[in-house]
C-alpha positions as CSV (number, residue, x, y, z in Angstrom):
1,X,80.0,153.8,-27.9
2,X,79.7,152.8,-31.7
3,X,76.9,150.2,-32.7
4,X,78.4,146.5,-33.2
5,X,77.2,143.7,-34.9
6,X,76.2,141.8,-31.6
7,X,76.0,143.1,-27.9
8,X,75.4,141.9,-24.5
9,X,71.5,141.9,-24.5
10,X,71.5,140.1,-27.6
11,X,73.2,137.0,-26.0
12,X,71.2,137.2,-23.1
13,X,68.0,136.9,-24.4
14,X,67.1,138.9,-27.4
15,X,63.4,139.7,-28.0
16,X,62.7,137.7,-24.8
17,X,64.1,140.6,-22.9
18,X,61.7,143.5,-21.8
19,X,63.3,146.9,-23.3
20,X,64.1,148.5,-20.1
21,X,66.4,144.9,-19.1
22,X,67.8,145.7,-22.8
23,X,68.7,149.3,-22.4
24,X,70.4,148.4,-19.1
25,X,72.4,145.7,-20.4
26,X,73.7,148.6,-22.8
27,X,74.3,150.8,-20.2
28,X,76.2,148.2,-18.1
29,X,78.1,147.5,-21.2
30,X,79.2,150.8,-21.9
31,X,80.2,151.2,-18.3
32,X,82.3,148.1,-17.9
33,X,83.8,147.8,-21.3
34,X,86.9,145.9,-21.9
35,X,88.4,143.6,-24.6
36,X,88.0,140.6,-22.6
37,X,84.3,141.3,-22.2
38,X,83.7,141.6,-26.5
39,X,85.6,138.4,-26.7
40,X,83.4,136.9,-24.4
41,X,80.2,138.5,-26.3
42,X,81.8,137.5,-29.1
43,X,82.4,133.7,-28.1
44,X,78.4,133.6,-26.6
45,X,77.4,135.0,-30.5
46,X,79.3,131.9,-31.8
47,X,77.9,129.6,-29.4
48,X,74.4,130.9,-29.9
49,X,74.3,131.0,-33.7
50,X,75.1,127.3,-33.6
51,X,72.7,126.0,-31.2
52,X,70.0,128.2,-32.4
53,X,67.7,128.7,-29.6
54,X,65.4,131.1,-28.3
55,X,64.3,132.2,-30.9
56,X,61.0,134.4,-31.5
57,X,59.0,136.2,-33.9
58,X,60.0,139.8,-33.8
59,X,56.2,141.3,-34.7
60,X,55.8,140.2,-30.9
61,X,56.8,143.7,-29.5
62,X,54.1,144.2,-27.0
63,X,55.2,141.2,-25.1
64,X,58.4,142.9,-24.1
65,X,57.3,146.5,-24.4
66,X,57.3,148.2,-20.6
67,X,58.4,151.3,-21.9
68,X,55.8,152.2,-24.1
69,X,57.7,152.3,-27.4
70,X,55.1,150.5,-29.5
71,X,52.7,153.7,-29.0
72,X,55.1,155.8,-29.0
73,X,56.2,154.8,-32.9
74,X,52.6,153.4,-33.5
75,X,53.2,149.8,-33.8
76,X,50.9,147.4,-33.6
């Protein structure tokens, strides 16, 4: 499945999300793609852009890292 410019775990929560919740929300994706599901992603991007909410600093990694990729690449 090619990278887009949104996705499903970035309208359900973005850096609030652990990394494991992320990676399944990919996985679910890919496994119940369907035109009427990017729409809706689509139409939740819209929505969320305009209302501007949850939004985070992105240093904050270790807050959502479970899966130990901040070691892993050595990020602090």
């Amino acid at each position: 499945m090619p990278p887009g410019i949104t996705g499903l775990a970035q309208v359900n929560g973005r850096q609030t999300l652990k990394f494991s919740k992320r990676l399944e929300l990919d996985v679910w994706y890919v496994d119940h793609w369907s035109l009427w599901l990017d729409l809706r992603i689509l139409l939740k991007t819209a929505f969320s852009v305009f209302r501007r909410h949850e939004t985070s600093d992105p240093a904050e990694l270790a807050g959502v890292d479970d899966l130990g990729l901040c070691r892993a690449m050595k990020i602090k």
